[in-house]
N, C-alpha and C positions, 0 to 999 in steps of 0.2 A: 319493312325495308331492310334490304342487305347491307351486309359491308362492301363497298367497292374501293379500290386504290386509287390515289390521286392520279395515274396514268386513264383515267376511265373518264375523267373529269371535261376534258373538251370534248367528246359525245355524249356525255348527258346532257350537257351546259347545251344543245341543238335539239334536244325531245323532251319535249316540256310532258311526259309521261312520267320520263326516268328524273326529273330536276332535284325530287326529293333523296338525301343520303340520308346518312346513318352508320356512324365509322370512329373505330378509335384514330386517334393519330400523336405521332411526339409532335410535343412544341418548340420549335427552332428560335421564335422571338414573341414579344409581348407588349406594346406599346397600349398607350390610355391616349388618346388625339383628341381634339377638342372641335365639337362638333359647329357651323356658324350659329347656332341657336346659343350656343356658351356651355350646353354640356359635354357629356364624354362619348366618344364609341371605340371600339375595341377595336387593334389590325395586330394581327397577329398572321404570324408565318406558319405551319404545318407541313408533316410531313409524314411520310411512311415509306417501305422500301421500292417501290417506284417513282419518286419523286418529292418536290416542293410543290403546296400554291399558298396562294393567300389567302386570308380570309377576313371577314369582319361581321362583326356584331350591334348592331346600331342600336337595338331595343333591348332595357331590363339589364342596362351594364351593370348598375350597382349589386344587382343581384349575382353575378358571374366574375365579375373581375378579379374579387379578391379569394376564387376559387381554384386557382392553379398559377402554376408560372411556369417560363422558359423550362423546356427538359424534361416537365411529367408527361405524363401522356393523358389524354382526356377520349372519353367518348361523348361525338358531338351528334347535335342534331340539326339540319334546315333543310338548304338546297343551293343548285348550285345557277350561275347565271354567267355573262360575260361582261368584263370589262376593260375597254381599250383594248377588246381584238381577244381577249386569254378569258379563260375560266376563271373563275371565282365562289369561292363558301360564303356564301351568308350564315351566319350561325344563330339558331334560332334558342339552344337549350345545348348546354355542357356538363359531364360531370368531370372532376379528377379521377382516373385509376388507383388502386395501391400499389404502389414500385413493386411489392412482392407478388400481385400478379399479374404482374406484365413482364412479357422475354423484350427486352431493348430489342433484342439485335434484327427483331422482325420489321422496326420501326428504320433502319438505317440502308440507304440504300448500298447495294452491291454491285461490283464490277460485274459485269457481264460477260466477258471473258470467262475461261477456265482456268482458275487458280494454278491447280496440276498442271497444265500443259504450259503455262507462264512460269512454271518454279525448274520444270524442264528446260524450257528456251532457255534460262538463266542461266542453268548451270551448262550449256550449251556453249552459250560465248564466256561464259569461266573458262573451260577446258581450253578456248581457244589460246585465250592468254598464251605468248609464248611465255614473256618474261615469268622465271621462277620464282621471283620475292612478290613480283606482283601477283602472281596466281596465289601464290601461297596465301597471299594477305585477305584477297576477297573469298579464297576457300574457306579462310578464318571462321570470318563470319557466318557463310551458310554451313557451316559442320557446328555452329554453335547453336543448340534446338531454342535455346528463350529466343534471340534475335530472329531465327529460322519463322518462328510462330508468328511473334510480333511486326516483324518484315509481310509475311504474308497477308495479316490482316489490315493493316496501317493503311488511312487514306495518304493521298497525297498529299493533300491543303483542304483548309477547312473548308473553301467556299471556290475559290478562282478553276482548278482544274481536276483533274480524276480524286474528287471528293467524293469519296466511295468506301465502303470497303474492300482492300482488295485493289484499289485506286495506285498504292505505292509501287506494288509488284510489277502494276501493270504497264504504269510510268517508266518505267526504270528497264524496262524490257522493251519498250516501244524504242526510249532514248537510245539503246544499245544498237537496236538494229540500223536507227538514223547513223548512229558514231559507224559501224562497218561498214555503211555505204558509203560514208563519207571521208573513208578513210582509205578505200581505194580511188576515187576519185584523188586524192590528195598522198600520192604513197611517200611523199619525203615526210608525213604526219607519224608519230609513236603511237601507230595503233592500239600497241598495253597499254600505253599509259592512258588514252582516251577511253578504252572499255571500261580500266580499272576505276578513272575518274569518275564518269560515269555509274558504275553501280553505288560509287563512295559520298556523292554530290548530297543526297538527299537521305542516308541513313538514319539522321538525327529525326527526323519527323518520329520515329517510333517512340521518342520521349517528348515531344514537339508539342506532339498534339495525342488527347485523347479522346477516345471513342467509345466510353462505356453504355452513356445516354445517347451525346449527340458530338460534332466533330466540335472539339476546341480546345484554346491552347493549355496544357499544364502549368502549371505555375513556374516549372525550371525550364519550359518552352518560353513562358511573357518574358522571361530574365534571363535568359541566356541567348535562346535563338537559335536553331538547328547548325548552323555552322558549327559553333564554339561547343554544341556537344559532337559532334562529330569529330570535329577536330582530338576530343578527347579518346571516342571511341576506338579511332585509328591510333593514336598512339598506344592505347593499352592493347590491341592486336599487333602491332609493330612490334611490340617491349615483348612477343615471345615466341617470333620470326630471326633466330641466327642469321647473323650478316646480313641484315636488311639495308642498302643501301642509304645514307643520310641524303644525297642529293636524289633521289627519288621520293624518299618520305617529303622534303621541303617542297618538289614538286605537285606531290596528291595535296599536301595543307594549300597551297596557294589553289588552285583549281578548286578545291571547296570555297575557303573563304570568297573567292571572284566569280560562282559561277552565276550570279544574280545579275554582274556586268554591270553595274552602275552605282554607287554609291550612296543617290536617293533609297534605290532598291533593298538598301542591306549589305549591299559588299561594302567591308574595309579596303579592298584590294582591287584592282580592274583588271583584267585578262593582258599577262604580259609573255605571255608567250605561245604557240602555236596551239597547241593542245587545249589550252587552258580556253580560247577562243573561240575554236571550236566547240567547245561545251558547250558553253555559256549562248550559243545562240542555237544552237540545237535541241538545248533544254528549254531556252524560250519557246522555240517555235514548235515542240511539242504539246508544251501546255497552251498555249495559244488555239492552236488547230483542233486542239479536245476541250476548249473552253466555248470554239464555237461550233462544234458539233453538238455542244451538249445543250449550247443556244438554242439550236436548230430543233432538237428534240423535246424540250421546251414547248417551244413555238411550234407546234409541229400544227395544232387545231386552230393557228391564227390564217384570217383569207390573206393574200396576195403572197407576197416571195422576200417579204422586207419581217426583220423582226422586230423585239423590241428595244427600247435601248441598253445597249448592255455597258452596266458600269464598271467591270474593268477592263473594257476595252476601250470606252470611252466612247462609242458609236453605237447603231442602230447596224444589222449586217442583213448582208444581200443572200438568200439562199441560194447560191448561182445554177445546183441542180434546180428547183422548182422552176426560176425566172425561166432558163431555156424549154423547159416543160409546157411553161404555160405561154410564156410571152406578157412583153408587157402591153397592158391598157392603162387606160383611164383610172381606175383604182389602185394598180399598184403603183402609178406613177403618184396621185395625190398621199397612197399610205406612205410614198420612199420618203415625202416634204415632211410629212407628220412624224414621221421614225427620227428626221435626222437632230429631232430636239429632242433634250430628256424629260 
C-alpha cells in the first residue's frame, strides 16, 4: 500500500479496491470516548498538507492510545469508509515517528495561492498609499526581513479561516483589494487610512499563533491577544517615523482594537468611526466567504448541494454553484432537513 493524502480520501472511501491506506499524518486532536459496551475508542483528527479528516479506532485501544499525542505524527494503518456523507479512517495499526525524522512542514497545509505574486500585490496597494506617515509606517514593516518572513508564512487563524500557511498574506491581500473597491464606491472614505488599517488589523497573528508542528496559540498569543501585540508593534514602528501624526496613530490603535466589531468577539472598542467600520465588516466578510469555500472543498465527495454542519457558522450551507448544476430532488431536499441540525 501507498501513501495517499487526505485530499484522495472521498474517492477511495467509493472503491472498495483502493479502501485500504497506509500514510503518516500530524495529529491535530486526541480524544479516548467511551464506547456503549463502557469501554474506550479512539477519535482523533488528522492531517497532512491537503487537508483534515477524522478518524477512529475502535479495536486494540489500549494497545495504541498511550502511543502518541496531539502534534506527533504517526504512520497509520486500516481503510477508509463513509460516515454521515464524508470519508473517514478507521485505524487498524499506528506507530509514532521521531520529530527528528519528520519535516513538519510537509504535514501543514498551504495556501494555494503564489506567495510571490501575493508579497507583490502587497507592496502594490503599499505604493498606493498616498499619505506619507502612513506609507511610511507599513513600508516599516515590510523593509523589516524577520516580520517580512514571519508575515509570509503565518496562517491567518488556527481553525475558522485561511488556516494555512501562507493563510495571513493571503488574508490581508484579499482584505486590501475588498478596502479599494470599497472605497471608491464610498469616496468621502480615507482610503490610507482603510489600506493602512487593513494591512495593520491582523499583524499580531505572527506572535499569536504558532506553526512549528501544528497551528495554535503561543503562550503570549493565550495572554495577550493579537490586538494588544499589535498595538505594541505599531507603536515601536511609530517611535522611529519623524512627525508621525498622534491623531493618526490613535486612529490605526482604534481600528485594530474594533476591528472584531463586537465585544463578545474580542473588541474592547466597537467601530466608531467611518473607516474603522468599514473594516471590521470587510474583514468579517472575508473570512466568512473563505471559511465557506473552504466548507465547500471539504465537502466536496459529500452527494447532494447541502453540507455539513459548520460550527462557526452555526449552520449546514447550501453549495448554491452545485444546487443550480444539479437541481433540487428528493434527496437533497431530505439531506437540506438532515444538515440543518448539528
Amino acid at each position: 500500500m501507498k501513501n495517499f493524502y487526505v485530499a484522495d480520501a472521498a474517492a477511495r472511501a467509493d472503491d472498495p479496491k483502493q479502501r485500504e491506506f497506509q500514510s503518516a499524518f500530524l495529529v491535530v486532536s486526541k480524544q479516548l470516548k467511551p464506547k456503549k459496551n463502557g469501554s474506550d475508542y479512539l477519535a482523533v483528527v488528522l492531517c497532512d498538507r491537503s487537508g483534515q479528516i477524522e478518524a477512529k479506532m475502535w479495536d486494540n485501544v489500549a494497545q495504541f492510545a498511550g502511543a502518541f499525542e496531539a502534534n506527533d505524527v504517526i504512520s497509520a494503518r486500516g481503510y477508509i469508509n463513509r460516515y454521515n456523507g464524508r470519508p473517514q479512517l478507521i485505524l487498524q495499526s499506528l506507530a509514532r515517528l521521531a520529530p527528528e525524522a519528520v519535516d513538519f512542514s510537509d504535514f501543514l497545509p498551504k495556501t494555494s495561492k503564489d506567495v510571490e505574486q501575493l508579497w507583490a500585490q502587497l507592496g502594490g496597494f503599499v505604493r498606493s498609499i498616498g499619505h506619507p506617515h502612513l506609507r511610511a509606517l507599513v513600508q516599516a514593516f515590510l523593509d523589516d526581513p524577520e516580520f517580512a518572513a514571519a508575515f509570509r508564512a503565518a496562517p491567518a487563524a488556527k481553525m475558522l479561516h485561511h488556516a494555512c500557511i501562507g493563510g495571513l498574506v493571503e488574508h490581508v491581500v484579499s482584505l486590501m483589494g475588498l478596502c479599494d473597491l470599497a472605497c471608491r464606491h464610498y469616496p468621502e472614505v480615507n482610503r490610507d487610512l482603510v489600506l493602512a488599517g487593513a494591512f495593520l488589523h491582523d499583524i499580531g497573528k505572527i506572535h499569536e499563533l504558532g506553526y512549528a508542528r501544528s497551528f495554535a496559540y503561543t503562550t503570549r498569543g493565550q495572554l495577550l491577544g493579537h490586538m494588544i501585540i499589535e498595538l505594541e508593534m505599531v507603536q515601536q514602528k511609530i517611535a522611529g517615523i519623524p512627525g508621525f501624526p498622534e491623531p493618526y496613530k490613535t486612529l490605526l490603535e482604534h481600528m485594530i482594537i474594533s476591528h472584531h466589531g463586537q465585544h463578545e468577539f474580542g473588541s474592547p472598542k466597537l467601530p466608531m468611526f467611518p473607516e474603522a467600520l468599514l473594516l471590521h465588516y470587510l474583514d468579517d466578510l472575508d473570512s466568512k466567504l473563505e471559511n465557506m469555500r473552504a466548507q465547500f472543498e471539504r465537502d466536496a465527495g459529500m452527494a447532494g448541494a447541502w453540507t455539513s454542519f459548520n460550527n462557526s457558522l452555526g449552520r449546514a450551507l447550501l453549495n448554491s454553484r452545485r444546487y443550480l448544476e444539479s437541481g433540487e430532488g428528493p434527496q437533497e431536499a431530505s439531506q437540506a432537513e438532515a444538515a440543518g441540525t448539528e
